[in-house]
C-alpha positions as CSV (number, residue, x, y, z in Angstrom):
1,X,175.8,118.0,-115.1
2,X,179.3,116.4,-115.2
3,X,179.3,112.6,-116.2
4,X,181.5,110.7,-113.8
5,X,182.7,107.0,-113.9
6,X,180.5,104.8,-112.6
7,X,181.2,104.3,-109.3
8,X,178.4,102.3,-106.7
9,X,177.3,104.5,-104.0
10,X,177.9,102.7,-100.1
11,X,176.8,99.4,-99.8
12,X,175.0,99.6,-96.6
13,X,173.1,103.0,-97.6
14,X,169.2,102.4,-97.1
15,X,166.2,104.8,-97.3
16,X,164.9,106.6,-94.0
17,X,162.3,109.4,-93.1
18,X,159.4,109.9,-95.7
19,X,158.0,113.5,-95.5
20,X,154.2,114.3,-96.9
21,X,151.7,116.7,-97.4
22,X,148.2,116.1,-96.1
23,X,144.9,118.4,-96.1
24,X,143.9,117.3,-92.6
25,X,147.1,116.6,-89.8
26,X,144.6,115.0,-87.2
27,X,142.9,112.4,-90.0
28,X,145.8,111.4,-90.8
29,X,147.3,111.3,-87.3
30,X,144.4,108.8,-86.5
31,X,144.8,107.0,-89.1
32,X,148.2,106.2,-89.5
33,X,148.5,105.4,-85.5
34,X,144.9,103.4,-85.0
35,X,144.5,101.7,-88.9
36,X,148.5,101.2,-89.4
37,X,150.3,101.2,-86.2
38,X,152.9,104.0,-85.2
39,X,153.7,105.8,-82.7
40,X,152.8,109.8,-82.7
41,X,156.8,110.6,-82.0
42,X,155.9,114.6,-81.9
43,X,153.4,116.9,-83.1
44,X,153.0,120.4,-83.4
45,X,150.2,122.4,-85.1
46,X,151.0,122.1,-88.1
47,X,153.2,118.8,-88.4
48,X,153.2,115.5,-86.9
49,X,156.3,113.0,-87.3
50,X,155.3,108.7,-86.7
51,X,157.3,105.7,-86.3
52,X,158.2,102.9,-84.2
53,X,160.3,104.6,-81.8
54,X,162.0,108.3,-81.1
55,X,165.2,106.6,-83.0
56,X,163.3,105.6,-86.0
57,X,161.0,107.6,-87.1
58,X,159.5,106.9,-90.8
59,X,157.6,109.7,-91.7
60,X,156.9,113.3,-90.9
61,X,153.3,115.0,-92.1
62,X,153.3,118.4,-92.7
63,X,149.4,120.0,-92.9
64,X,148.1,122.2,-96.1
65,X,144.9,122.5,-95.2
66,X,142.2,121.3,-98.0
67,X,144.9,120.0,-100.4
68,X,143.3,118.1,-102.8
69,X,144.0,114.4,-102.6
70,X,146.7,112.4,-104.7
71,X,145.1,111.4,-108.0
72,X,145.4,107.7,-108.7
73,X,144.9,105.1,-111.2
74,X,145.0,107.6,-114.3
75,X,147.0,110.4,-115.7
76,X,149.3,111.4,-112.9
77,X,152.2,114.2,-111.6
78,X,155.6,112.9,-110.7
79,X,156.2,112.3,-107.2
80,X,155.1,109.4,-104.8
81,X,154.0,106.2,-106.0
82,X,154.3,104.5,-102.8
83,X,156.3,103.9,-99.8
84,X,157.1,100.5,-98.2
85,X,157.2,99.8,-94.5
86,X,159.6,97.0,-94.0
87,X,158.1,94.4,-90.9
88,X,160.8,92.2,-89.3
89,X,159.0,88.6,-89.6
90,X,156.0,86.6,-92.2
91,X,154.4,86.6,-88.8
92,X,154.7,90.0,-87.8
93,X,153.1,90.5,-91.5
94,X,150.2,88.3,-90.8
95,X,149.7,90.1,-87.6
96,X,149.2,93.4,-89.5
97,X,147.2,92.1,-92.0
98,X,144.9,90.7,-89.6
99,X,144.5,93.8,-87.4
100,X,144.1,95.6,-91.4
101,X,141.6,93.5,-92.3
102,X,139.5,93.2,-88.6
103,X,138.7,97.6,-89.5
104,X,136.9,96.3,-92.7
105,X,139.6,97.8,-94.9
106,X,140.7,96.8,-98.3
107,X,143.6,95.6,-98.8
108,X,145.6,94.6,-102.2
109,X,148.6,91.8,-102.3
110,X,151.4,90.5,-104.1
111,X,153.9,87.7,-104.0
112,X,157.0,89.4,-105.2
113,X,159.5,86.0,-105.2
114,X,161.9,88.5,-103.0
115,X,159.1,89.4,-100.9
116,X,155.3,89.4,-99.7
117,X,154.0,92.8,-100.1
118,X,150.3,94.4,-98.9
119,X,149.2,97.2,-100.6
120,X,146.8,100.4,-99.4
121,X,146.3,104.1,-99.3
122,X,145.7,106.6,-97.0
123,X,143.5,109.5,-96.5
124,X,145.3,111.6,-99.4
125,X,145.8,109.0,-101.6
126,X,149.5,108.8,-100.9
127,X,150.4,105.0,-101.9
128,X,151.8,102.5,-98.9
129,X,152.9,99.0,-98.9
130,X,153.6,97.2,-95.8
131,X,156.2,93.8,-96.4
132,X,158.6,91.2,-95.0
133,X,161.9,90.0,-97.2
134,X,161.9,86.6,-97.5
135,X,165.7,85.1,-96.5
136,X,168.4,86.7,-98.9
137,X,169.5,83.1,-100.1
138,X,165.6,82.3,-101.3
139,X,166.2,85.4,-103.7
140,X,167.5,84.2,-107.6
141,X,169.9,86.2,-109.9
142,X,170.2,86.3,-113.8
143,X,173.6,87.9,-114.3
144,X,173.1,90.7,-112.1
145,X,169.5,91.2,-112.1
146,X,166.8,90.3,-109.8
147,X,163.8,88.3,-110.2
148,X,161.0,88.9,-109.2
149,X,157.2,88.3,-109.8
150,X,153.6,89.5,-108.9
151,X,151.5,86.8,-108.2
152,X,148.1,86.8,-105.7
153,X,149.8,86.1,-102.0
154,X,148.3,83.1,-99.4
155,X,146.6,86.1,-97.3
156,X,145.0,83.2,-95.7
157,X,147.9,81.5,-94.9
158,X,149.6,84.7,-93.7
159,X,147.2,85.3,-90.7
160,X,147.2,82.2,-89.9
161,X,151.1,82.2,-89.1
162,X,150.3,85.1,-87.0
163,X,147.0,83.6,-85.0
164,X,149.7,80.4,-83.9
165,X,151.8,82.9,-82.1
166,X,148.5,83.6,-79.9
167,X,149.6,87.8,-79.8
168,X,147.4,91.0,-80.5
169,X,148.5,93.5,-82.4
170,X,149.5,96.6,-80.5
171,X,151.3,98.5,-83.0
172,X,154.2,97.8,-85.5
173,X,157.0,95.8,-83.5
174,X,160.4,97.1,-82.8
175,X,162.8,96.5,-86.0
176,X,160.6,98.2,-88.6
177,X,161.6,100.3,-90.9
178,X,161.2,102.1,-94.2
179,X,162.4,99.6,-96.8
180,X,162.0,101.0,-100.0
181,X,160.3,104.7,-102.1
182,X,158.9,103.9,-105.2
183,X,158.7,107.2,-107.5
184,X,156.8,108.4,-110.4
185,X,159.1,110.2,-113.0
186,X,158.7,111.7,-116.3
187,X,161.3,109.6,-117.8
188,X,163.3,105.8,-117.1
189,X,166.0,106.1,-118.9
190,X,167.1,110.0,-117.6
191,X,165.7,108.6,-114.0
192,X,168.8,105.6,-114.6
193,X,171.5,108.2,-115.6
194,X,170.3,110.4,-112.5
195,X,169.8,107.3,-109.8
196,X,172.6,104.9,-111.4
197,X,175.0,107.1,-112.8
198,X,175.1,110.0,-110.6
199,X,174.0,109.1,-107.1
200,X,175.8,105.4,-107.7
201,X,172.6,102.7,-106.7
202,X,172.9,99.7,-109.0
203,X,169.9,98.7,-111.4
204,X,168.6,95.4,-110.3
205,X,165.7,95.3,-112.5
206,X,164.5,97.4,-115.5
207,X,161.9,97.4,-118.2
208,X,160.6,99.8,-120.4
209,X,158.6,101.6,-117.6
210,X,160.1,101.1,-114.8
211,X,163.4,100.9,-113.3
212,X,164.7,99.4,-109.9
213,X,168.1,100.1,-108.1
214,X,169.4,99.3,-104.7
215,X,172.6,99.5,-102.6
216,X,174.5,96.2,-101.0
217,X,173.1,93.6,-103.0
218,X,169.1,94.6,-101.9
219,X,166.5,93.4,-104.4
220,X,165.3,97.4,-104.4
221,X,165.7,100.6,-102.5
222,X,164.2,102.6,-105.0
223,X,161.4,101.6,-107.6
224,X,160.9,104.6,-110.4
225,X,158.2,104.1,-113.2
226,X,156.4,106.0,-115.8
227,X,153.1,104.2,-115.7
228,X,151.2,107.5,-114.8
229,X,153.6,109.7,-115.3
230,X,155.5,109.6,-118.5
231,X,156.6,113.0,-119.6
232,X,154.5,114.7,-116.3
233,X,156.2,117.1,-114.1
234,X,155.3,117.8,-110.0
235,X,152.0,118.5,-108.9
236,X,151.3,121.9,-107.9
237,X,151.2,122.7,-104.3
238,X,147.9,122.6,-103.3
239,X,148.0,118.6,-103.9
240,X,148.8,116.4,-101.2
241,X,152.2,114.6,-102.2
242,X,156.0,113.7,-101.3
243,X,157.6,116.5,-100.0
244,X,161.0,114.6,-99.8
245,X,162.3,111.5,-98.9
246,X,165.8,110.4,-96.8
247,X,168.7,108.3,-98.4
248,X,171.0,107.2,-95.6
249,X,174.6,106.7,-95.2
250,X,176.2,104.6,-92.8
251,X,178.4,107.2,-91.2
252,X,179.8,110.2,-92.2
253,X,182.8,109.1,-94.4
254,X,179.9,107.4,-96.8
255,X,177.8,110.5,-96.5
256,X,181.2,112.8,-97.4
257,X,181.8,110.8,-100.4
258,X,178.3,110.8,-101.4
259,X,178.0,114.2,-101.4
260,X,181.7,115.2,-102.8
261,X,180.1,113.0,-105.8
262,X,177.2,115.1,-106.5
263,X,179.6,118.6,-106.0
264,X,181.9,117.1,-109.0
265,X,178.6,116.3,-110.6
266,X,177.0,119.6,-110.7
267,X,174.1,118.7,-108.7
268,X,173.2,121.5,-106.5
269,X,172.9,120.6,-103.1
270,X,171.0,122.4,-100.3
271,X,172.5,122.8,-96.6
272,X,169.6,121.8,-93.9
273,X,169.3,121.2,-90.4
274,X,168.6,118.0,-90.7
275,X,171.3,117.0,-93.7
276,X,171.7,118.1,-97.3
277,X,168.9,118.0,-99.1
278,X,169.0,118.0,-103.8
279,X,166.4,117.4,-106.1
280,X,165.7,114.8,-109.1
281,X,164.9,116.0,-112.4
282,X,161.3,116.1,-111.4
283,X,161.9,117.9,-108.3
284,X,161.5,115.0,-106.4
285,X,163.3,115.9,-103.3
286,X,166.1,114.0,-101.4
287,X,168.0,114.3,-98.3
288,X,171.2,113.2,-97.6
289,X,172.0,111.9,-94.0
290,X,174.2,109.5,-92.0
291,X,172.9,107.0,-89.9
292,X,175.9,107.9,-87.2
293,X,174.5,111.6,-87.3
């Protein structure tokens, strides 16, 4: 692989689509439209793709029938460590949480400073957090670098923000999104030269075990850590895992660049339907799309 100057890749560029395996489509159907609110966008028999609308959808599910679930907690794979569904609104949050909580589900939390976060998995094991931003100018910088924390949030005072508004919960509202992919990989500092250095996101945060990076100023688009996964490699296929995820472009020009970047890199680059797709050095998968098409 060529080194290049470092060069930031498009400030507006954001993460989209999330694509997993999963041993049993219509669990997991069921579960992420009754326990976590989407919409069933389109389903075939053997995939299923979710969201909030038919212009935003955030994950496709592809069925492998009896995979063997996700193994957390210990000794890992590279791959998924979670993905994080972005809510517009604290109150849309509480909302959620409430609904979460009324199935009898468990449910983890954290106070991130930049963000309250709420933390769960599904069927497979496949790691999700669902969050709100707190306001850009409540977030603090040390030359460059974000801070942020992970302290217990006020769950109580969450729902409660949402019981004032007097609404049920019929689903996740209009304006969500996926806000960030947090990865397992084998290694941080290879995981910087490959996310920093070659596709361009800036490092926000880093520590010896984990490493965040974003586009525009965002406190992270993309979370990568070794906490389970330090010198690992990908699971073999008959896990349920990340299949790929989507980094998206603004509009072509940004995706053009993008892409003209990783051909002077070396980085070989697949030609799909649905965009270009390349992998990390773990074989984490990526596709490349625009936003404007």
């Amino acid at each position: 692989m060529t080194a290049l100057t470092r060069e930031s890749i498009h400030p507006a560029t954001t993460v989209g689509s999330v694509f997993l395996s999963v041993a049993d489509l219509g669990r997991s159907v069921a579960y992420y439209t009754d326990a976590v609110g989407m919409r069933l966008l389109a389903q075939n028999a053997s995939t299923a793709t979710l969201g909030v609308g038919e212009d935003r959808p955030l994950l496709q599910l592809s069925e492998v029938p009896d995979a063997r679930p996700w193994p957390r907690g210990g000794r890992s794979y590279t791959g998924l460590y979670h993905f994080a569904i972005l809510l517009p609104t604290r109150a849309d949050l509480g909302m959620w949480a409430r609904h979460w909580l009324s199935l009898g589900n468990p449910l983890g939390h954290a106070d991130h400073l930049v963000s309250e976060a709420l933390y769960l998995e599904d069927p497979d094991g496949h790691g999700i957090e669902v969050y709100r931003d707190r306001p850009r100018g409540q977030w603090h910088w040390d030359e460059g670098r974000i801070r942020m924390g992970n302290a217990p949030i006020d769950l109580s005072g969450l729902v409660r923000e949402a019981e004032t508004g007097g609404q049920e919960f019929t689903g996740l509202p209009g304006g969500t999104r996926m806000g960030h992919v947090h990865l397992q990989v084998g290694d941080i500092e290879e995981a910087g030269q490959f996310y920093s250095q070659t596709l361009g996101f800036d490092v926000v945060a880093a520590m010896p075990t984990a490493l965040f990076v974003s586009a525009g100023g965002y406190h992270h688009h993309l979370g990568l850590n070794t906490w389970h996964s330090q010198g690992a490699g990908p699971a073999p296929q008959n896990v349920a895992q990340l299949r790929r995820f989507a980094i998206c472009l603004p509009d072509e020009n940004g995706r053009s660049e993008l892409l003209q970047r990783l051909d002077r890199a070396g980085v070989p680059l697949s030609h799909q339907a649905d965009g270009v797709e390349l992998a990390d050095p773990w074989q984490n998968r990526i596709l490349i799309r625009s936003e404007s098409g």
